[in-house]
Each structure stands twice: as structure tokens, then as C-alpha cells.
MOPAC internal coordinates of N, CA, C and O (Angstrom, degrees):
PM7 1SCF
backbone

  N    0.0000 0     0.00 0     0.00 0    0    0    0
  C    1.4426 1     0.00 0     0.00 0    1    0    0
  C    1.5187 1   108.90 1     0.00 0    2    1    0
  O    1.2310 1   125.10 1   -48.58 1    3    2    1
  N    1.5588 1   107.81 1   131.42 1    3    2    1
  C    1.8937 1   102.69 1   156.68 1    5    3    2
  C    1.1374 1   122.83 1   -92.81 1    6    5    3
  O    1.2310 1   127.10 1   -16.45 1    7    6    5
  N    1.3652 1   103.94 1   163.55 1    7    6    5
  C    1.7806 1   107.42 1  -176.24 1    9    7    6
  C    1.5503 1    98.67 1  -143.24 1   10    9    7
  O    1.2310 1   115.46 1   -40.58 1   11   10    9
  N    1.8582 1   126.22 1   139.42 1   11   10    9
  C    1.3795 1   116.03 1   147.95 1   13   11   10
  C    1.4225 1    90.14 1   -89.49 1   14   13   11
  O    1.2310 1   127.22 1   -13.55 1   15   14   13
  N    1.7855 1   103.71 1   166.45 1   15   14   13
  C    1.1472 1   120.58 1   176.49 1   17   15   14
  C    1.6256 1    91.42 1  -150.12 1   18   17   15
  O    1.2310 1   132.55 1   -64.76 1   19   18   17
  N    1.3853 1    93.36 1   115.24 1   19   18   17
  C    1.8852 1    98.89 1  -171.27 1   21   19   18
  C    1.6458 1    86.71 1  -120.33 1   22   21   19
  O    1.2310 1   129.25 1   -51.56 1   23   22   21
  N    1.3160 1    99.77 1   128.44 1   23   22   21
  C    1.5396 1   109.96 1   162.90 1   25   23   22
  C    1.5732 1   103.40 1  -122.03 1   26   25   23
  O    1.2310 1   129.50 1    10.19 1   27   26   25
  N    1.2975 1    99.30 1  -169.81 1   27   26   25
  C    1.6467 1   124.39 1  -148.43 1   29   27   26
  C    1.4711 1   107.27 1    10.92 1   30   29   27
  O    1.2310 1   126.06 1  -114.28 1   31   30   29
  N    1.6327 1   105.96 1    65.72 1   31   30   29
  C    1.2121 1    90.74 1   149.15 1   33   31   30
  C    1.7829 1   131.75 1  -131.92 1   34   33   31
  O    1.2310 1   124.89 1   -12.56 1   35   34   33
  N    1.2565 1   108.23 1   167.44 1   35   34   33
  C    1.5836 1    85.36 1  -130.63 1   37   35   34
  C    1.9036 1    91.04 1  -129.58 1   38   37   35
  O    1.2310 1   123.25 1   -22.15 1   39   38   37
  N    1.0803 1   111.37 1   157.85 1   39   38   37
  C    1.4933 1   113.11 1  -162.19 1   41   39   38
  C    1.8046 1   106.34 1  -151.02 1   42   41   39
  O    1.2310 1   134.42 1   -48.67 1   43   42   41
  N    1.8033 1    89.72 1   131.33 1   43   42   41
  C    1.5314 1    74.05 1   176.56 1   45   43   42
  C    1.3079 1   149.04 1   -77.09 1   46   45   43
  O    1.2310 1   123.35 1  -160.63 1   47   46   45
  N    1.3119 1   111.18 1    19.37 1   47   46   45
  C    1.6678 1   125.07 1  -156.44 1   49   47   46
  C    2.1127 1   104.14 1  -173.27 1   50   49   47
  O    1.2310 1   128.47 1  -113.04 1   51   50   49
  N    0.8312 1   101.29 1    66.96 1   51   50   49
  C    1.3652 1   104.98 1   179.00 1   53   51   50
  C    1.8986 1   103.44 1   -21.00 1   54   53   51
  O    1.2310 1   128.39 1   105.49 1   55   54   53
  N    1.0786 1   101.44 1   -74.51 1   55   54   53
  C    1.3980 1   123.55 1  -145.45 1   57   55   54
  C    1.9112 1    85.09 1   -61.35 1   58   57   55
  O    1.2310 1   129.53 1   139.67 1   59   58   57
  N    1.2483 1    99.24 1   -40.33 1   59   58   57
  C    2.0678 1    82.97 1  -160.70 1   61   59   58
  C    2.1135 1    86.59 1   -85.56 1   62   61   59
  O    1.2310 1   112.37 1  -178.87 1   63   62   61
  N    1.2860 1   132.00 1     1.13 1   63   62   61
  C    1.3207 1   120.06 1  -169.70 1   65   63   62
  C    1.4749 1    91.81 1   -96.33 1   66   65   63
  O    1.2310 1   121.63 1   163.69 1   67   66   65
  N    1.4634 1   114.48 1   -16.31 1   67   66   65
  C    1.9664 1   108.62 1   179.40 1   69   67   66
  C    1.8480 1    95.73 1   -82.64 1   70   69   67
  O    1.2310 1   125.61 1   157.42 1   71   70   69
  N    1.1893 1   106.83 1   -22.58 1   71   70   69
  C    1.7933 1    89.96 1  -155.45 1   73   71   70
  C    2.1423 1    71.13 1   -85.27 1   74   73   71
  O    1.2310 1    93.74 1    99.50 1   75   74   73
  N    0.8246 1   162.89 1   -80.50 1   75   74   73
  C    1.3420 1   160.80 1   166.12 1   77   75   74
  C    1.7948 1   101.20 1     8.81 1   78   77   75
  O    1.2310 1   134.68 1   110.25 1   79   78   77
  N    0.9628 1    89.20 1   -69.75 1   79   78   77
  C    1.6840 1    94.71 1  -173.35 1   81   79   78
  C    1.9002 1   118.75 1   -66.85 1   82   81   79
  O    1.2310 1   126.28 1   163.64 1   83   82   81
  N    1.1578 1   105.53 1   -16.36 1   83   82   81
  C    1.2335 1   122.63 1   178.77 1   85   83   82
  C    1.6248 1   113.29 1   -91.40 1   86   85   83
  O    1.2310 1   127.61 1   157.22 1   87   86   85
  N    1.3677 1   102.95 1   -22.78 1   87   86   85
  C    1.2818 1   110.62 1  -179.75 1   89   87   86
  C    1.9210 1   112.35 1   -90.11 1   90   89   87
  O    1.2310 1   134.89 1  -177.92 1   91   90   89
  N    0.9663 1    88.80 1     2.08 1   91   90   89
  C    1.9473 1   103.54 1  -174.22 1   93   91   90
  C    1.3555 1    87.17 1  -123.34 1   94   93   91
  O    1.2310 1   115.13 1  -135.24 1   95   94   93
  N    1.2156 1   126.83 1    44.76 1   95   94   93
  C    1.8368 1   116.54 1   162.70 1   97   95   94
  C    1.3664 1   126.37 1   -79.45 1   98   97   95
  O    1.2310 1   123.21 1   142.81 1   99   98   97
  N    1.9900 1   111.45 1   -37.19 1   99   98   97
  C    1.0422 1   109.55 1   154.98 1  101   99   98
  C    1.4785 1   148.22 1   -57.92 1  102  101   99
  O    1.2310 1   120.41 1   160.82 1  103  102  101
  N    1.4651 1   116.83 1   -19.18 1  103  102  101
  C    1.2104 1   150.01 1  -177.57 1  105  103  102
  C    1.9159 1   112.38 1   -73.45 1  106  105  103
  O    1.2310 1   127.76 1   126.82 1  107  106  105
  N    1.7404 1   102.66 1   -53.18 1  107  106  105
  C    1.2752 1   113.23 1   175.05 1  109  107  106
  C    1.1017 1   105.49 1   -65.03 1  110  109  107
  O    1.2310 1   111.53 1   141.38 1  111  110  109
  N    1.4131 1   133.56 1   -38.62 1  111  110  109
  C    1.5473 1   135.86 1  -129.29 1  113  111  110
  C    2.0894 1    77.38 1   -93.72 1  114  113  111
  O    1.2310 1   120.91 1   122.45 1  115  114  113
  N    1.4364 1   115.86 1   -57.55 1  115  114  113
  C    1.3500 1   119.47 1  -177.97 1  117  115  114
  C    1.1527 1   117.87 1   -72.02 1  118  117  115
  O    1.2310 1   119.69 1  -152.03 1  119  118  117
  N    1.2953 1   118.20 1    27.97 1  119  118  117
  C    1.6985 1   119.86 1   172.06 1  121  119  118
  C    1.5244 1    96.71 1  -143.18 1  122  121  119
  O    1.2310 1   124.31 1  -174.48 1  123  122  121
  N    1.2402 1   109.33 1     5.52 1  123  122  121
  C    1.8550 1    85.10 1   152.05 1  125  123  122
  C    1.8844 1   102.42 1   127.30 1  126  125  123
  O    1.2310 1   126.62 1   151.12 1  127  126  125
  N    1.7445 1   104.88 1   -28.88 1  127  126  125
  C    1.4023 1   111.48 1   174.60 1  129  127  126
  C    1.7594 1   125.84 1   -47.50 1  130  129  127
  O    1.2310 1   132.55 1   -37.58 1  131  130  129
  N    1.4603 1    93.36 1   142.42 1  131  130  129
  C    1.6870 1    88.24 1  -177.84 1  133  131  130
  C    1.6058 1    82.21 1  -114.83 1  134  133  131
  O    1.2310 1   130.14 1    19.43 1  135  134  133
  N    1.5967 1    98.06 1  -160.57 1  135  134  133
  C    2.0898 1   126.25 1   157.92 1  137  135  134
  C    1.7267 1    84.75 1   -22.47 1  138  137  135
  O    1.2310 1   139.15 1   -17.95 1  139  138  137
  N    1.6733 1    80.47 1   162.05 1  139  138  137
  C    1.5694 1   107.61 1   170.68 1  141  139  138
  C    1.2524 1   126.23 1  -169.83 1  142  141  139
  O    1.2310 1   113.46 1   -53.86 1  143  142  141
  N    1.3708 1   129.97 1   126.14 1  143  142  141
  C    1.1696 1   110.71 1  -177.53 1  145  143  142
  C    1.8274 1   105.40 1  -101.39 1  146  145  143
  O    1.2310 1   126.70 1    -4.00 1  147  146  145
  N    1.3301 1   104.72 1   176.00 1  147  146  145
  C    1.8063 1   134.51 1   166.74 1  149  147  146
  C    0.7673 1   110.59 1  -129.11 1  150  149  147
  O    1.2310 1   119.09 1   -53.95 1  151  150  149
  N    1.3749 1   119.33 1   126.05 1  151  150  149
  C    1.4678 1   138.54 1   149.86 1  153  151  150
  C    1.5368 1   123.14 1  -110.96 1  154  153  151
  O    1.2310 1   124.44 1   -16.78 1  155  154  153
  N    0.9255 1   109.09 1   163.22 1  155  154  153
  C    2.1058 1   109.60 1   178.36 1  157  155  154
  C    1.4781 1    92.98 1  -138.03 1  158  157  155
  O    1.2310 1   127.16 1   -15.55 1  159  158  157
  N    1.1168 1   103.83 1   164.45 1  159  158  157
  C    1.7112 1   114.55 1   170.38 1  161  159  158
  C    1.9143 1   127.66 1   -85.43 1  162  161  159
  O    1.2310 1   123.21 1  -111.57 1  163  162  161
  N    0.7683 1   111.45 1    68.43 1  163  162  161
  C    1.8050 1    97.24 1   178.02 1  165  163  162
  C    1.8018 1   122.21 1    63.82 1  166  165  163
  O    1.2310 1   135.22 1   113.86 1  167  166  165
  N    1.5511 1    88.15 1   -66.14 1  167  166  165
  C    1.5202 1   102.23 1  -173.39 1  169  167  166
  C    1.4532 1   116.83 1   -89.78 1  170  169  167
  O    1.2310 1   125.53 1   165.72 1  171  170  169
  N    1.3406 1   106.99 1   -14.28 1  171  170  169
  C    1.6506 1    98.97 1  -159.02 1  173  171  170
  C    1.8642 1    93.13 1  -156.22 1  174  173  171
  O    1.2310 1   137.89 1   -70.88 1  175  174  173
  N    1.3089 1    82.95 1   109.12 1  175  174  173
  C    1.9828 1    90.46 1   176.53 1  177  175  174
  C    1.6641 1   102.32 1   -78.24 1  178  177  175
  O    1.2310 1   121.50 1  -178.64 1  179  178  177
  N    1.6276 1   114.74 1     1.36 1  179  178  177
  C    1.9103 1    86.11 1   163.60 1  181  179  178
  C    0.8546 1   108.58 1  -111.50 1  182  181  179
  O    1.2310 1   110.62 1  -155.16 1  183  182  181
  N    1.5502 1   135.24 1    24.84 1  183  182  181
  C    1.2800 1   127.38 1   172.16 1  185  183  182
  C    1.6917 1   108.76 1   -94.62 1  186  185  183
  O    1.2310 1   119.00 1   -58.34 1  187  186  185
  N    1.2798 1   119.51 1   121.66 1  187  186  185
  C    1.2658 1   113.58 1  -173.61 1  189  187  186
  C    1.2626 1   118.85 1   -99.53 1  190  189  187
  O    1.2310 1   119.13 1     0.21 1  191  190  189
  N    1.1913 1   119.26 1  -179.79 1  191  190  189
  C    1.8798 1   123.57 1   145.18 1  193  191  190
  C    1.5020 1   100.21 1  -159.66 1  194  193  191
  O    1.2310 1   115.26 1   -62.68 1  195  194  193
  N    1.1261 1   126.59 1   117.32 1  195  194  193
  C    1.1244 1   153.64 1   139.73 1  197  195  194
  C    1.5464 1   138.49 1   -69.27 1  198  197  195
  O    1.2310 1   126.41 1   -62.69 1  199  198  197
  N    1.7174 1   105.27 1   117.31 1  199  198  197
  C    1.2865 1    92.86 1  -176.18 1  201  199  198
  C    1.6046 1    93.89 1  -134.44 1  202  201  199
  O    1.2310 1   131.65 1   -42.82 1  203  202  201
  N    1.7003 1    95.12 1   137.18 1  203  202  201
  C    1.4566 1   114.50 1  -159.76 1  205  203  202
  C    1.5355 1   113.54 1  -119.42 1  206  205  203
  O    1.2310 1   119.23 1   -53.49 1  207  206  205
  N    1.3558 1   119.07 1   126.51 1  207  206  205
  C    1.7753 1   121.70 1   173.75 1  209  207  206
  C    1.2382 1   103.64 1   -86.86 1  210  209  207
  O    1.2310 1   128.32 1   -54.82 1  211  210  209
  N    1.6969 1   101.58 1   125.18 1  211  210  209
  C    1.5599 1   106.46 1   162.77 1  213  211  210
  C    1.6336 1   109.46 1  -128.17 1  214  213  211
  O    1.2310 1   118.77 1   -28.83 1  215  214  213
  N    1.9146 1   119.94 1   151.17 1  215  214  213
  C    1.2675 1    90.05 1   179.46 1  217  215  214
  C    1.4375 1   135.35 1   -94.14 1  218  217  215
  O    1.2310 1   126.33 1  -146.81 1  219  218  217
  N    1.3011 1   105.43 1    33.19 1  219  218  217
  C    1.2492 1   116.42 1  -177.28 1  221  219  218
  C    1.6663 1   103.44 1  -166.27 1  222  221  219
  O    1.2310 1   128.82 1   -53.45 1  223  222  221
  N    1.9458 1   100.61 1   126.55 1  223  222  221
  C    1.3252 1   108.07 1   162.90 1  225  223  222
  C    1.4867 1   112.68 1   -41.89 1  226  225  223
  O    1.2310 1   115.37 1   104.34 1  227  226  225
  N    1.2672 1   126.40 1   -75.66 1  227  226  225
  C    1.6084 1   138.62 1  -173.60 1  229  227  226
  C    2.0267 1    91.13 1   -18.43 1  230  229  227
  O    1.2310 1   126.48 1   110.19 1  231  230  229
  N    1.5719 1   105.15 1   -69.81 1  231  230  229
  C    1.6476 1   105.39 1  -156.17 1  233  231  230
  C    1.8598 1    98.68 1   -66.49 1  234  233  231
  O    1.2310 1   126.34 1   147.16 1  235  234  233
  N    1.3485 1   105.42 1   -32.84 1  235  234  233
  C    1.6347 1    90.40 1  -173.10 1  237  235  234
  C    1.5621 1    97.67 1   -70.22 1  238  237  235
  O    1.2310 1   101.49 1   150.23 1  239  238  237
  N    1.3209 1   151.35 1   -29.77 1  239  238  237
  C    1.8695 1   142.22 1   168.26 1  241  239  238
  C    1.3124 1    85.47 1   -52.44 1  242  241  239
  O    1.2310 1   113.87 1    93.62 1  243  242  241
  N    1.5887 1   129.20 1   -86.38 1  243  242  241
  C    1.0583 1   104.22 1  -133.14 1  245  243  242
  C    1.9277 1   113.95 1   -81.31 1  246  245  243
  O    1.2310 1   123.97 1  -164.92 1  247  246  245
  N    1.2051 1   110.00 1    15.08 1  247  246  245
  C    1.6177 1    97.20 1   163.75 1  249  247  246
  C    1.6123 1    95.64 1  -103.94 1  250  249  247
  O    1.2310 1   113.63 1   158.31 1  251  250  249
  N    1.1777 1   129.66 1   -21.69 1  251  250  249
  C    1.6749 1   106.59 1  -177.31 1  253  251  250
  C    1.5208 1   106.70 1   -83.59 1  254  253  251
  O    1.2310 1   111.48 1  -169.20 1  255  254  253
  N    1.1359 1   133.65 1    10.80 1  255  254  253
  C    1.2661 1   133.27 1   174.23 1  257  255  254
  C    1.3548 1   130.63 1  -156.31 1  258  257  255
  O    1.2310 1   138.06 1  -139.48 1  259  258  257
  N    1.9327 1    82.61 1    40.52 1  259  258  257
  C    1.6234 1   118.02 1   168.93 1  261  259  258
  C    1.5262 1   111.42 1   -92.77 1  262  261  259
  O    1.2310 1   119.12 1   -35.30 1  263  262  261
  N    1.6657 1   119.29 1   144.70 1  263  262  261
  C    1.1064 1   108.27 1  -175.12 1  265  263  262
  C    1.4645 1   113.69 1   -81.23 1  266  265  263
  O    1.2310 1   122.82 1   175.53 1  267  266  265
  N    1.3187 1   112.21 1    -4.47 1  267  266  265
  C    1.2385 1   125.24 1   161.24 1  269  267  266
  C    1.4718 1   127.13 1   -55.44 1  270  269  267
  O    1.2310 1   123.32 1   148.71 1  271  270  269
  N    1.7317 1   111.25 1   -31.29 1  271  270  269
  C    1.6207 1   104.72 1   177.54 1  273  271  270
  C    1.7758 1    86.03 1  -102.34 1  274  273  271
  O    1.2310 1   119.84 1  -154.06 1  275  274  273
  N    1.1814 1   117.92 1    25.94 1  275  274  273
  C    1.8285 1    96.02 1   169.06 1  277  275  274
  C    2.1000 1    99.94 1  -105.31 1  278  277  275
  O    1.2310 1   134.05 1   136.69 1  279  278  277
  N    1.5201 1    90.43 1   -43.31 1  279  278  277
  C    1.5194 1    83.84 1   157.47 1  281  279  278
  C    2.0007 1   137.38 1   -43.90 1  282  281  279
  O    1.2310 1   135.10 1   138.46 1  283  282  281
  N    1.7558 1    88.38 1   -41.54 1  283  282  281
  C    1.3009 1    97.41 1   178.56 1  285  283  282
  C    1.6284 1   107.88 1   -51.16 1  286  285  283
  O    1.2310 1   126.07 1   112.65 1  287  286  285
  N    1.6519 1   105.94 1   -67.35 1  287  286  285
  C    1.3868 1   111.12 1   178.62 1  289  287  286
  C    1.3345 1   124.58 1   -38.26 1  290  289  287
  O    1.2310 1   126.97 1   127.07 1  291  290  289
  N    1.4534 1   104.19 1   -52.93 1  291  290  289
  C    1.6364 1    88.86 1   178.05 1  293  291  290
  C    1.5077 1   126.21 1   -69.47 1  294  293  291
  O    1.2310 1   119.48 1   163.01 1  295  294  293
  N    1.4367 1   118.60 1   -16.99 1  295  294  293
  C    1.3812 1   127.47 1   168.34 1  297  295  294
  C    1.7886 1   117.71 1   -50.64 1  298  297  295
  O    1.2310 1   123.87 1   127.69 1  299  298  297
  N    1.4823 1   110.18 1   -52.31 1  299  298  297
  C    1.0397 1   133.10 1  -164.20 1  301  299  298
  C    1.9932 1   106.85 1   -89.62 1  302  301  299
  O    1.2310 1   124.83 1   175.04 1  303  302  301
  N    1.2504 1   108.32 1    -4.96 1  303  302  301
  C    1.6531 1   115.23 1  -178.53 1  305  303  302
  C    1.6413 1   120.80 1    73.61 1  306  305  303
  O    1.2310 1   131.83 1  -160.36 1  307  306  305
  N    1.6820 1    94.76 1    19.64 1  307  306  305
  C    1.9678 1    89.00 1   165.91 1  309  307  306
  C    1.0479 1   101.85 1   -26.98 1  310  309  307
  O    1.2310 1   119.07 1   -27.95 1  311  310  309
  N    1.3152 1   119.38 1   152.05 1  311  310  309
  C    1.5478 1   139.24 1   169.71 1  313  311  310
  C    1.4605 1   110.38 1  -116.74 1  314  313  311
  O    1.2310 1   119.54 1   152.28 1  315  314  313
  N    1.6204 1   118.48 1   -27.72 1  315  314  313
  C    1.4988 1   119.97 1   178.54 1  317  315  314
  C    1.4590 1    93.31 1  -166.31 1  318  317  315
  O    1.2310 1   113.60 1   -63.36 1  319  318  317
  N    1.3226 1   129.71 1   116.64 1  319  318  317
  C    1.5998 1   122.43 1   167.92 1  321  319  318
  C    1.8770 1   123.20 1   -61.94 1  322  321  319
  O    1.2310 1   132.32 1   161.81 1  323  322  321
  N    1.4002 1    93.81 1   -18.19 1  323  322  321
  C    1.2306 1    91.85 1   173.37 1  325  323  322
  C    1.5179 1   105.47 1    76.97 1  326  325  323
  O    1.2310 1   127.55 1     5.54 1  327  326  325
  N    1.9026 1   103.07 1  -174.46 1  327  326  325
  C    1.8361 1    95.90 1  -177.62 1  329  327  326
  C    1.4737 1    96.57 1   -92.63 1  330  329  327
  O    1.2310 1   124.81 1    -8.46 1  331  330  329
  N    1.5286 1   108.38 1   171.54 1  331  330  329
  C    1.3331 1   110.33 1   154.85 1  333  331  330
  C    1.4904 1   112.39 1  -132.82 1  334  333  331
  O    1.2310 1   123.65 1   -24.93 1  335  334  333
  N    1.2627 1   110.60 1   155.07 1  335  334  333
  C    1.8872 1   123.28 1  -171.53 1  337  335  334
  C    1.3672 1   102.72 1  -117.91 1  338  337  335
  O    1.2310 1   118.85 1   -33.68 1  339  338  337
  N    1.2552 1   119.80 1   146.32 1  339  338  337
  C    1.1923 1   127.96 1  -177.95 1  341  339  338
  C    1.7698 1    95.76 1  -110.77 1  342  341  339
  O    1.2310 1   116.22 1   -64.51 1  343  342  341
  N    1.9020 1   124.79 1   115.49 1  343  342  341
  C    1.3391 1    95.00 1   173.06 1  345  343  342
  C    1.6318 1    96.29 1  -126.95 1  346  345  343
  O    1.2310 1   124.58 1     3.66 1  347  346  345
  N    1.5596 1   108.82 1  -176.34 1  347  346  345
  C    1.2933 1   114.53 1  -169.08 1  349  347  346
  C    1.7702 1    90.38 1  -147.28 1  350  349  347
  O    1.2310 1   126.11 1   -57.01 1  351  350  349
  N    1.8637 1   105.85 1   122.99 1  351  350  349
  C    1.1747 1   113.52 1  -149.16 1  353  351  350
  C    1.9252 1    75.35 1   -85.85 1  354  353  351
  O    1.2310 1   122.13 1   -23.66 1  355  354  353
  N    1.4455 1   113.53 1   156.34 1  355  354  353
  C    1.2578 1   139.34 1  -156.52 1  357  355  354
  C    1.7512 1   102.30 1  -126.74 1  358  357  355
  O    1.2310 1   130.00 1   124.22 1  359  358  357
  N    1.3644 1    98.32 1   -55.78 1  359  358  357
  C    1.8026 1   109.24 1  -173.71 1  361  359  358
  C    0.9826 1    94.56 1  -178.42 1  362  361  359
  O    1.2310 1   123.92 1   -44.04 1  363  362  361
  N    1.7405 1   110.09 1   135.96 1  363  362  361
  C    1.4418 1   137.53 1   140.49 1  365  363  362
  C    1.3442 1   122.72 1  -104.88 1  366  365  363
  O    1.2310 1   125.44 1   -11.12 1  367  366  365
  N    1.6694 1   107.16 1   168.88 1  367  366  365
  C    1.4261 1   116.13 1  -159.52 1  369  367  366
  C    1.4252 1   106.56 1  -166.44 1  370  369  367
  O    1.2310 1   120.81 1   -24.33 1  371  370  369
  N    1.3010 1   116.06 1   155.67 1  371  370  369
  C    1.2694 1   135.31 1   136.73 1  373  371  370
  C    1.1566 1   153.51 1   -83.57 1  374  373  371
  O    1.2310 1   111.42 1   -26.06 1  375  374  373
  N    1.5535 1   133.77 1   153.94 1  375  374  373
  C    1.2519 1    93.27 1  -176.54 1  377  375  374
  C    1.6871 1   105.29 1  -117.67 1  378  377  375
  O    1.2310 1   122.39 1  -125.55 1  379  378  377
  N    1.2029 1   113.03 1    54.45 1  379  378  377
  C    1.7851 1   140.55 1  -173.45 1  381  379  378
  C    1.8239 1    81.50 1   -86.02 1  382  381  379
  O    1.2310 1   120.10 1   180.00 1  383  382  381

């Protein structure tokens, strides 16, 4: 499985940047996006990190470094995109 995992990135309005991102579901879903989680940090619900399933490295580059998700951001009020990681799950486990 791939995953981006973009941290510090940071948004000015949590709540209206989910109804934004929710509204581009069809868009992710046809460029390759799977599940996803959100997280924020403790102190600050617009600081995010996101980590996202796509099924293919190739489609997760070319939508994270489409000018299409830079449009998105600025639509939605990114405040800082933060980094992003490209990972490739290796092994999971339990500890059963």
C-alpha cells in the first residue's frame, strides 16, 4: 500500500477547510485516493497531519504536485502546506 503523510500543514478554519475537502471527494476518489485519516496537534485544530492511501505511488505524485491541488489550497485558505512524504507500507503487525 501507498500513503502521503503531509504534516505541518496548517489551515485557517478547520471546519470550513473539511467541508472544502469533502466537497472534492469525487475528484480524489478519480485520481487514485483511498481512506484517510486527520489529525491536529493538541494546541491548534488547524494544524494538521494527514495521512492518505493511494493505489498507486505514480497517481499520489501526480495529484500532490498537480496545479490543481495548489488551486485547491488556495480556494480552501491553506495557510502553509507543510511537507509531504511519500511512504510504501513494508509490514504490519500486532502486538496479540
Amino acid at each position: 500500500m501507498v500513503y502521503v503523510l503531509g504534516t505541518g500543514f496548517k489551515v485557517k478554519d478547520y471546519v470550513a477547510w473539511k467541508a472544502d475537502f469533502d466537497d472534492y471527494k469525487a475528484g480524489r476518489r478519480e485520481s487514485g485516493q483511498g481512506d484517510y485519516r486527520i489529525f491536529h496537534t493538541p494546541d491548534d485544530p488547524n494544524n494538521l497531519v494527514l495521512l492518505v492511501e493511494w493505489d498507486s505511488l505514480e497517481n499520489a505524485k501526480t495529484f500532490m504536485e498537480s496545479s490543481k491541488l495548489r488551486e485547491l489550497e488556495h480556494e480552501s485558505h491553506v495557510t502553509d502546506p507543510g511537507e509531504t512524504f511519500y511512504l510504501v507500507e513494508v509490514d504490519e503487525g500486532t502486538l496479540d
